[in-house]
mmCIF file of the C-alpha atoms, coordinates in Angstrom:
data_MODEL
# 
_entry.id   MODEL 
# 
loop_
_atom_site.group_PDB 
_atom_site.id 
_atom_site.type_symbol 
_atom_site.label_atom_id 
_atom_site.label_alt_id 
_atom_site.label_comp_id 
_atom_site.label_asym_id 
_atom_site.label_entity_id 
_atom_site.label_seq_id 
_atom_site.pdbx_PDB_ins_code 
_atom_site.Cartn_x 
_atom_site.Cartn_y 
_atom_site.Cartn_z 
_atom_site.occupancy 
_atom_site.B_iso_or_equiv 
_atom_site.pdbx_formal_charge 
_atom_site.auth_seq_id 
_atom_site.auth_comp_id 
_atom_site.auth_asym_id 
_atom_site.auth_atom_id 
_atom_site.pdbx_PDB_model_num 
ATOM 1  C CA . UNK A 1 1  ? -66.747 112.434 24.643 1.00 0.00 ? 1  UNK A CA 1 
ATOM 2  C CA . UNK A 1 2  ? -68.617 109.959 26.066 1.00 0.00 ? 2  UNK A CA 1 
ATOM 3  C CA . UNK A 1 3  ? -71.292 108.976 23.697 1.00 0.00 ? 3  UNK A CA 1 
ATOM 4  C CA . UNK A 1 4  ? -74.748 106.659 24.394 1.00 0.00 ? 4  UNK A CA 1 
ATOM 5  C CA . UNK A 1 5  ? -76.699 105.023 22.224 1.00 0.00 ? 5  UNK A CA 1 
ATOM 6  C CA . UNK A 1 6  ? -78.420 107.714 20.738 1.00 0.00 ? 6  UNK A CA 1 
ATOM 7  C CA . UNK A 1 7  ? -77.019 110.731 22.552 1.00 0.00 ? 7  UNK A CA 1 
ATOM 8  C CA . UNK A 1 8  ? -73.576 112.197 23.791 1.00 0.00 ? 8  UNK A CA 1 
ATOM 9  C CA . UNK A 1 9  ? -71.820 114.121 26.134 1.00 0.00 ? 9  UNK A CA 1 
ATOM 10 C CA . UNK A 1 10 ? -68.966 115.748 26.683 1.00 0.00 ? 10 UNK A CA 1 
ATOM 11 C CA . UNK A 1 11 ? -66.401 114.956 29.500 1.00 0.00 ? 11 UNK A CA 1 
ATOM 12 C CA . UNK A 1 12 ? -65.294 117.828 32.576 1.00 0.00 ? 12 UNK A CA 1 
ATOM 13 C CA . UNK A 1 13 ? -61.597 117.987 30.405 1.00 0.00 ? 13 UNK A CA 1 
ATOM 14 C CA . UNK A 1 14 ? -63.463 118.561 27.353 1.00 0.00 ? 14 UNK A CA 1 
ATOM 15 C CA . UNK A 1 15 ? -66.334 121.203 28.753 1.00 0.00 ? 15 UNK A CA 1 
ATOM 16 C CA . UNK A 1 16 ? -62.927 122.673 30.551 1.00 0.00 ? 16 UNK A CA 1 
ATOM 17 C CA . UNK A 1 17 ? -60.981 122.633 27.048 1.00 0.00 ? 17 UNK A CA 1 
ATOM 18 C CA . UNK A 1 18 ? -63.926 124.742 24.953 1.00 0.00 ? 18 UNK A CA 1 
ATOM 19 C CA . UNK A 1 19 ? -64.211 126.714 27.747 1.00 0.00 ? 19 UNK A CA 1 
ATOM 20 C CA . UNK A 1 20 ? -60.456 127.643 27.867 1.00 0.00 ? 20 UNK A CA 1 
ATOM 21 C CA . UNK A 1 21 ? -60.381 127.911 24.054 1.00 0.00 ? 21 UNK A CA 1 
ATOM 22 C CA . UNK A 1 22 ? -63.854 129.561 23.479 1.00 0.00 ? 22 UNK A CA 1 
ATOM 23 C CA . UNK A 1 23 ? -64.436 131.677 26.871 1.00 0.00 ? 23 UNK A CA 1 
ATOM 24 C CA . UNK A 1 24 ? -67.980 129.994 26.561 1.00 0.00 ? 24 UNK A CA 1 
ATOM 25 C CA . UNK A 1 25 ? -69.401 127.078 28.175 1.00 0.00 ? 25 UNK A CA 1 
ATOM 26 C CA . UNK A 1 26 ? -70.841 124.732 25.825 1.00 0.00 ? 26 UNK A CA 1 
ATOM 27 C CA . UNK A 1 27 ? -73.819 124.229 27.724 1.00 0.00 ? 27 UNK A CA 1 
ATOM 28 C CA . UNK A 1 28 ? -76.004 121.355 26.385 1.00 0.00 ? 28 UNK A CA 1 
ATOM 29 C CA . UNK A 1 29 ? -74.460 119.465 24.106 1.00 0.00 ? 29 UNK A CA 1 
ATOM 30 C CA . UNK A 1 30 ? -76.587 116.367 23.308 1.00 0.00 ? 30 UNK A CA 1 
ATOM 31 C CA . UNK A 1 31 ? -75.088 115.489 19.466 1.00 0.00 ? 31 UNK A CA 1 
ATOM 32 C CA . UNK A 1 32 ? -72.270 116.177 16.715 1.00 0.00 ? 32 UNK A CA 1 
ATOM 33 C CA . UNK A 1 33 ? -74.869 118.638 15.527 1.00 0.00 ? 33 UNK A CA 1 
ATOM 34 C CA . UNK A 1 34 ? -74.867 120.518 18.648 1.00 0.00 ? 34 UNK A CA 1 
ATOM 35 C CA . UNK A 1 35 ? -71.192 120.904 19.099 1.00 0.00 ? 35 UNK A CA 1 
ATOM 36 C CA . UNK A 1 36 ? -70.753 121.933 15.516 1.00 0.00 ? 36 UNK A CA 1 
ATOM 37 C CA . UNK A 1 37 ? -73.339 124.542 16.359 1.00 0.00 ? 37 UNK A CA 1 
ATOM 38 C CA . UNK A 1 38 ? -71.660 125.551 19.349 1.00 0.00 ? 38 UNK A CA 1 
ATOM 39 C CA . UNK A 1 39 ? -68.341 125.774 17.219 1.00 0.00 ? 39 UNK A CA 1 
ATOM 40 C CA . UNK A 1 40 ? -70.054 127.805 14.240 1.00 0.00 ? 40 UNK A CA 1 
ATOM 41 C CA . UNK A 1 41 ? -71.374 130.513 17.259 1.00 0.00 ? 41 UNK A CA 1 
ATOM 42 C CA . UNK A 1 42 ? -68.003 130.627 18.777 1.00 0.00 ? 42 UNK A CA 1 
ATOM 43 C CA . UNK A 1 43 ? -66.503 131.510 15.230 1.00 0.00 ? 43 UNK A CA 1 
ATOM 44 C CA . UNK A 1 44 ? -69.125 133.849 14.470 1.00 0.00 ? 44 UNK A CA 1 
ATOM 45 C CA . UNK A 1 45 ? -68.520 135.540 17.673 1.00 0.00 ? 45 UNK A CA 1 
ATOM 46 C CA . UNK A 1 46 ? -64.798 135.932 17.271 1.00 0.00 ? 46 UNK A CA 1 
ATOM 47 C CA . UNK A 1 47 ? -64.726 136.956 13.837 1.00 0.00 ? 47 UNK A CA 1 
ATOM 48 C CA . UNK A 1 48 ? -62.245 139.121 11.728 1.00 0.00 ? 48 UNK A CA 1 
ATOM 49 C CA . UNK A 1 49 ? -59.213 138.079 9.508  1.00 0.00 ? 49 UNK A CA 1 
ATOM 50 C CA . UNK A 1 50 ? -56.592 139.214 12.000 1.00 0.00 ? 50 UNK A CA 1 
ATOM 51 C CA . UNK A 1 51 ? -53.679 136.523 13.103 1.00 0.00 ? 51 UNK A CA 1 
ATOM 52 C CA . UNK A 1 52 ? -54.958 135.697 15.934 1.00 0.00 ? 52 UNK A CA 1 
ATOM 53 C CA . UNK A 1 53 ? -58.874 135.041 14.938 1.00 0.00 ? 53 UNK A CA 1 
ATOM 54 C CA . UNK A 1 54 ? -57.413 132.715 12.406 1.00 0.00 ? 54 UNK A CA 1 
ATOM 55 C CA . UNK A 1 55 ? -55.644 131.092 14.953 1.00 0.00 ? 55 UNK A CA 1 
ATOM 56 C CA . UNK A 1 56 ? -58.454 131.218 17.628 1.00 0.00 ? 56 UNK A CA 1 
ATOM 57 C CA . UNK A 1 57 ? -60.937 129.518 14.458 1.00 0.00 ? 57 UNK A CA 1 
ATOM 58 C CA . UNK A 1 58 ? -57.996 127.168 14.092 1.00 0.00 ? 58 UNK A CA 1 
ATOM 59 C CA . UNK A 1 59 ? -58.257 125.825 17.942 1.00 0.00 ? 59 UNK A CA 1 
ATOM 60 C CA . UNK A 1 60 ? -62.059 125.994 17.754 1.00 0.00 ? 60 UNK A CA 1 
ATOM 61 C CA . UNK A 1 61 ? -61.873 123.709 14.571 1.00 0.00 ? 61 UNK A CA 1 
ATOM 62 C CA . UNK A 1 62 ? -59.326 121.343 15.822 1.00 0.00 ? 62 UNK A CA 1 
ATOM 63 C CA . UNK A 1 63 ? -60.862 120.472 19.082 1.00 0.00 ? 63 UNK A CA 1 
ATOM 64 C CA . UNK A 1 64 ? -63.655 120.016 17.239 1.00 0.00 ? 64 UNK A CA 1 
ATOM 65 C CA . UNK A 1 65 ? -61.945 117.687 14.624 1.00 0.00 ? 65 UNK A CA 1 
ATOM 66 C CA . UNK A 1 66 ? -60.471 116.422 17.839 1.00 0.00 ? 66 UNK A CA 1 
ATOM 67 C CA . UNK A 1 67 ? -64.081 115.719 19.791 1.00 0.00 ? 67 UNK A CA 1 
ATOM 68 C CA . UNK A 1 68 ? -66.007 114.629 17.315 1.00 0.00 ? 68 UNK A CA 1 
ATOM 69 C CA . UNK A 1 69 ? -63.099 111.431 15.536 1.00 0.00 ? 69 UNK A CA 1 
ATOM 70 C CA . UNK A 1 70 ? -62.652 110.244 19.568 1.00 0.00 ? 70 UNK A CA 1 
ATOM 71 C CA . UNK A 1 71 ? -59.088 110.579 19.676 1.00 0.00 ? 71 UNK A CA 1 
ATOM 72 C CA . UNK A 1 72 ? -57.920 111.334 22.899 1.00 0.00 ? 72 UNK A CA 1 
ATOM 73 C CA . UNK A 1 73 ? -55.576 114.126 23.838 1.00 0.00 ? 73 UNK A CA 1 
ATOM 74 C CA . UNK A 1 74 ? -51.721 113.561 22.944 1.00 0.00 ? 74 UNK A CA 1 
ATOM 75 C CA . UNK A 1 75 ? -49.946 114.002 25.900 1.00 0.00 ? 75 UNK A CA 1 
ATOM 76 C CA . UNK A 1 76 ? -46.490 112.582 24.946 1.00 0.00 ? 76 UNK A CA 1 
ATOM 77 C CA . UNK A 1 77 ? -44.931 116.276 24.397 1.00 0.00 ? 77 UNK A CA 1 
ATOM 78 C CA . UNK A 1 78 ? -46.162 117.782 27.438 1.00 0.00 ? 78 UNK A CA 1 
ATOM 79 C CA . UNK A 1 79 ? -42.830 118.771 29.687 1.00 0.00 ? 79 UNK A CA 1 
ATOM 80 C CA . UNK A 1 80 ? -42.716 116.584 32.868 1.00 0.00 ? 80 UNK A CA 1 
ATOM 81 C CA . UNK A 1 81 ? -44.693 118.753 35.876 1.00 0.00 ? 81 UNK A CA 1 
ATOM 82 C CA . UNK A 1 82 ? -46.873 120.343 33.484 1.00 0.00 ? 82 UNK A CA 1 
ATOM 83 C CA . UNK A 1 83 ? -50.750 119.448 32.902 1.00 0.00 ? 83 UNK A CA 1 
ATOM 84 C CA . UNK A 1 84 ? -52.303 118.832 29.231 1.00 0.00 ? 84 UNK A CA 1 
ATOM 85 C CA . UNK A 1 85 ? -54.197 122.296 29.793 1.00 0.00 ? 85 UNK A CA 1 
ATOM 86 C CA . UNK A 1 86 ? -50.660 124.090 29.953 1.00 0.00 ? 86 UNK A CA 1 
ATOM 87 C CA . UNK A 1 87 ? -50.301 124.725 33.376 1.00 0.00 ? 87 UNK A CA 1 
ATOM 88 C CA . UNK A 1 88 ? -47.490 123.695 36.257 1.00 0.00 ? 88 UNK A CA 1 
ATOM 89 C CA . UNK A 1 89 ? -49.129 120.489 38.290 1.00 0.00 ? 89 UNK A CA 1 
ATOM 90 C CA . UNK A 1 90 ? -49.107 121.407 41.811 1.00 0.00 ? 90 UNK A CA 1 
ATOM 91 C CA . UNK A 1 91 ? -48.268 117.907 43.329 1.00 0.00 ? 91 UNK A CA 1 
# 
């Protein structure tokens, strides 16, 4: 997340991330307020008590957990040849 002195915005890796996770593009995401938004629409949309919504409303709150303290990705269990978004590098 790249943030500004009064505004932020979100990087291609994390727009590409929500989008993976969500199905939805973010769109304009100026503050924390509007990602949390965002999030709360994407859980809204997805709702239900099945396994997987829990787990989809788990992914949608960790990234945002994730976005929002600045940490950056952990990469240091990803297999050689594969990507941080789970797919084989083509090199």
């Amino acid at each position: 997340m790249l943030r500004g002195t009064s505004t932020l915005r979100l990087t291609r890796r994390e727009l590409a991330r929500w989008t993976k996770i969500t199905g939805f593009t973010p769109g304009e995401v100026r503050s924390e307020a509007d990602l949390a938004r965002f999030a709360l629409r994407c859980k809204r949309h997805f709702w239900g008590t099945s396994e997987d919504t829990r787990f989809l409303h788990f992914l949608i709150n960790e990234e945002l957990q994730r976005n929002l303290s600045g940490l950056p990705i952990d990469t240091s269990g990803v297999p050689p040849g594969w990507s941080t978004h789970g797919e084989a590098r083509r090199d």
